[in-house]
C-alpha positions in Angstrom: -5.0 -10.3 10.3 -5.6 -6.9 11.7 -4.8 -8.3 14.9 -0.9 -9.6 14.1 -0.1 -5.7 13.1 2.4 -4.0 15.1 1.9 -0.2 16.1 4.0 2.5 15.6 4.1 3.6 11.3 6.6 6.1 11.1 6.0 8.3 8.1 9.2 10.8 6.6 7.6 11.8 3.0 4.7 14.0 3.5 4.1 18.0 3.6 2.6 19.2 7.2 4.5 22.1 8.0 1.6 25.1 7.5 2.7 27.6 5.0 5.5 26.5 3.4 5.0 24.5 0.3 1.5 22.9 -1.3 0.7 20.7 1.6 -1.3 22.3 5.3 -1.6 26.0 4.2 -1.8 27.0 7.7 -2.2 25.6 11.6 -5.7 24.1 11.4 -5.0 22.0 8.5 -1.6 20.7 10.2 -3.6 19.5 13.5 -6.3 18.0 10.6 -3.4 16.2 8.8 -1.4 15.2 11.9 -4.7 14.0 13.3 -5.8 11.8 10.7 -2.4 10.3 10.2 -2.4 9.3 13.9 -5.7 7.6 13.4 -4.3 5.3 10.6 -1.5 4.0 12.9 1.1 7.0 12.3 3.2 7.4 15.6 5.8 9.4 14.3 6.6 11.9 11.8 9.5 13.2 10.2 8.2 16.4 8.0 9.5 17.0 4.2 8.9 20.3 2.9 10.0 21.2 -0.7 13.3 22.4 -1.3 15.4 23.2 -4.4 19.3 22.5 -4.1 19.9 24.5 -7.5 19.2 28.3 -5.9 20.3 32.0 -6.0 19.5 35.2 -4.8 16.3 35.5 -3.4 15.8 31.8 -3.6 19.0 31.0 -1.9 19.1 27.4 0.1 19.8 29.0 3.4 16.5 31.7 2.4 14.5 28.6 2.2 15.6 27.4 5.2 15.3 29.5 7.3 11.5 30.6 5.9 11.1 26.8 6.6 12.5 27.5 10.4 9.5 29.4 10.9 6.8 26.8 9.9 8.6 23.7 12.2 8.3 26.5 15.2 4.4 26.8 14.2 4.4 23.1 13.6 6.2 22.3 16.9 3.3 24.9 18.5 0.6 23.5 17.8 1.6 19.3 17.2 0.0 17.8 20.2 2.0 14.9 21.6 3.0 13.5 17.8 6.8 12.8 18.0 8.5 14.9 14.9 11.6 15.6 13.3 12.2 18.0 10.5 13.4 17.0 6.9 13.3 18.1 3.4 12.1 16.7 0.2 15.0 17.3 -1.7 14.8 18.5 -5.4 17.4 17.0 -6.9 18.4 20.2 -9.9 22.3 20.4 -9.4 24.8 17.7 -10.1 26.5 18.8 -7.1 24.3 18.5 -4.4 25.5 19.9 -0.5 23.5 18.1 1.9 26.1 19.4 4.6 23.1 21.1 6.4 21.6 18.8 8.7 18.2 20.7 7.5 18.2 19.2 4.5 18.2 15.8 6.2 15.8 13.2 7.3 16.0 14.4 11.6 19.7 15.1 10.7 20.5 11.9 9.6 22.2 10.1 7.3 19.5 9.9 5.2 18.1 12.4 2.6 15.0 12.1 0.7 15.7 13.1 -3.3 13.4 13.9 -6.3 14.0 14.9 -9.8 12.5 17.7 -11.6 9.6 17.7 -13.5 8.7 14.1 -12.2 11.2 12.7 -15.2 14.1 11.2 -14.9 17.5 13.3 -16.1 20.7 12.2 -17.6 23.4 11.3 -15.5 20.8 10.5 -12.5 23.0 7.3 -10.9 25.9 9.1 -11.3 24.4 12.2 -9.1 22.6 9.8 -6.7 26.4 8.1 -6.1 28.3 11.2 -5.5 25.7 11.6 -3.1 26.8 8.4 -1.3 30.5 8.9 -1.8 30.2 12.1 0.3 28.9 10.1 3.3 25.1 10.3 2.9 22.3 8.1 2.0 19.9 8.8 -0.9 16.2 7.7 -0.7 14.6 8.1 -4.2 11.3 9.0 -4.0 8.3 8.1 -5.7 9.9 6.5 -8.7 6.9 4.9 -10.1 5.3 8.1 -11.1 8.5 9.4 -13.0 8.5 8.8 -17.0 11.6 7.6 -18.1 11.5 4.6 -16.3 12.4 2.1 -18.7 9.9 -0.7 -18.5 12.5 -3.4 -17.4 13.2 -0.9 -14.4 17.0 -0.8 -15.2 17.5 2.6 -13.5 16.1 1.9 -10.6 18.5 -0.9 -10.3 21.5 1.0 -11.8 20.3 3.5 -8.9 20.4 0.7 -5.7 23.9 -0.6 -7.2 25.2 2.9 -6.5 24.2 3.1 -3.2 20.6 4.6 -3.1 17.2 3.5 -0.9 13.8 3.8 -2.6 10.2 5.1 -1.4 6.9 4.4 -2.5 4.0 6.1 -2.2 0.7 4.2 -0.8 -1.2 6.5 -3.3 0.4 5.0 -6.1 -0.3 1.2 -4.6 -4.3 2.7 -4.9 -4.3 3.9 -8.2 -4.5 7.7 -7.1 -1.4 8.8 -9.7 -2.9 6.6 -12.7 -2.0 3.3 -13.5 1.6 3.3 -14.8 2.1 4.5 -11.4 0.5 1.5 -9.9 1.8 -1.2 -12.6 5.1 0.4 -11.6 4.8 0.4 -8.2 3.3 -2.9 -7.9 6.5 -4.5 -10.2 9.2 -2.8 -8.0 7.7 -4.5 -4.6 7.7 -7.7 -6.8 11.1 -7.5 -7.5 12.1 -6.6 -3.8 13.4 -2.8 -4.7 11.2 -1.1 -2.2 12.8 -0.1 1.3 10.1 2.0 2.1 6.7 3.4 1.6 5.3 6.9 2.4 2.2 8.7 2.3 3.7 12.1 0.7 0.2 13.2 2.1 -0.2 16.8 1.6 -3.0 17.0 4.3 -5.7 17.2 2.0 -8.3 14.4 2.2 -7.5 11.4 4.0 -3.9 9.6 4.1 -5.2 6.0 3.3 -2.3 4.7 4.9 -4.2 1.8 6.5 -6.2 1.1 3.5 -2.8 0.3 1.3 -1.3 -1.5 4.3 -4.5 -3.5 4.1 -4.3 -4.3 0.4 -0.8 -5.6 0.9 -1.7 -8.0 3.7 -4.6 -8.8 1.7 -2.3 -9.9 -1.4 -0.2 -12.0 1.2 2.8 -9.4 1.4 2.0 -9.1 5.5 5.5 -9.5 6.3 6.9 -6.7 3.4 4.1 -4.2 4.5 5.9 -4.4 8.3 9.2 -3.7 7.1 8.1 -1.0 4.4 5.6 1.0 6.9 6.8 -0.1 10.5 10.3 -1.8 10.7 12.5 0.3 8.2 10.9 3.6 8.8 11.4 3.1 12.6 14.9 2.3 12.0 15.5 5.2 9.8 14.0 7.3 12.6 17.0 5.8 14.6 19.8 6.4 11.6 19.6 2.8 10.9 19.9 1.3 7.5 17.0 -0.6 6.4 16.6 -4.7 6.8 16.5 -6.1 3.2 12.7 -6.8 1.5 11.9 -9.7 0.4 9.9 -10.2 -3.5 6.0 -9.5 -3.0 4.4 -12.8 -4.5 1.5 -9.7 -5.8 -0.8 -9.8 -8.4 -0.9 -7.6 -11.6 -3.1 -4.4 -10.6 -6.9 -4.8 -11.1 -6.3 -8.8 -11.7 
């Protein structure tokens, strides 16, 4: 099977800058992370530091911006050959989010990646994530399997796709590494087709285990969705391209 993979895994949710959120705290652990990304199939990055839309003062958007400046120049210095673009992982804490800075975007795209606080799901959430879209940009939910509040016949997440949003999961939570409501979770969304992407959100601590989930998929006969989640539609996204639809993963309950 290993043999019919394409190359190429672009990943845009993980934290590799050095020095400007909890992921690589400085340049050795970037070249660490970026390294062992590249020897799980990762050919291209997009890099997703932290950021709160809902600032003032001292913690201004632009302040945050332009600390975050500084670590893609340190990135870009000592990267090797990766290809990289610069994004944000976008705390979604206003109901009036401005994503008018291409900064805040995935490589200046039409695409953002969004969280919520507090990893639990607010009032109001679909309507947020669709004045988002009415304003000309395209929301990528991520991690939604390790939010509480998901109700357990995954309305919101649907509610959230009908108004115009993507969603991301994260290969942890396909290997139990956020628990296993995370996983249960995780597992039902691919089953239901709801997943236009996963990411590592890998805050270069450890290994990625990028290959290892891509290999569990393939192993529970969901070859085809692992390419489009991991190769296909983060390649296109790279490009500003939507993603291609993905079909229901026939996969078992977790553990069965």
């Amino acid at each position: 099977m290993d043999g019919q993979r394409s190359v190429g895994i672009t990943d845009f949710h993980n934290h590799v800058i050095p020095g400007v959120d909890d992921g690589a705290t400085d340049e050795a652990e970037t070249v660490s992370a970026l390294s062992a990304m590249a020897a799980e199939g990762v050919t291209a990055v997009v890099a997703t530091p932290h950021v709160r839309l809902f600032a003032s003062g001292q913690g201004s958007v632009e302040g945050r911006l332009a600390e975050i400046d500084q670590g893609w120049e340190r990135l870009l210095a000592c990267a090797g050959a990766m290809p990289l673009k610069r994004g944000a992982e976008l705390r979604l804490d206003t109901v009036d989010p401005d994503l008018e800075d291409a900064r805040l975007r995935l490589g200046g795209s039409r695409f953002a990646l969004v969280e919520y606080p507090f990893f639990a799901v607010p009032p109001r959430s679909t309507r947020v994530l669709a004045l988002v879209v009415n304003r000309g940009w395209i929301p990528i939910v991520a991690h939604p399997e390790r939010y509480t509040g998901i109700d357990a016949g995954l309305d919101t997440v649907r509610e959230w796709r009908e108004a115009g949003a993507l969603i991301q999961v994260n290969i942890g939570s396909l290997l139990g590494r956020f628990g296993q409501q995370a996983t249960r979770t995780a597992f039902a969304l691919l089953r239901r087709g709801w997943v236009d992407y996963l990411g590592s959100d890998y805050h270069a601590r450890g290994l990625p285990r990028i290959a290892e989930a891509r290999t569990l998929l393939e192993r529970s006969g969901a070859t085809a969705q692992a390419e489009l989640l991991m190769v296909t539609n983060p390649g296109r996204l790279w490009r500003d391209e939507v993603p291609l639809p993905v079909l229901p993963a026939g996969l078992p309950e977790p553990g069965s």
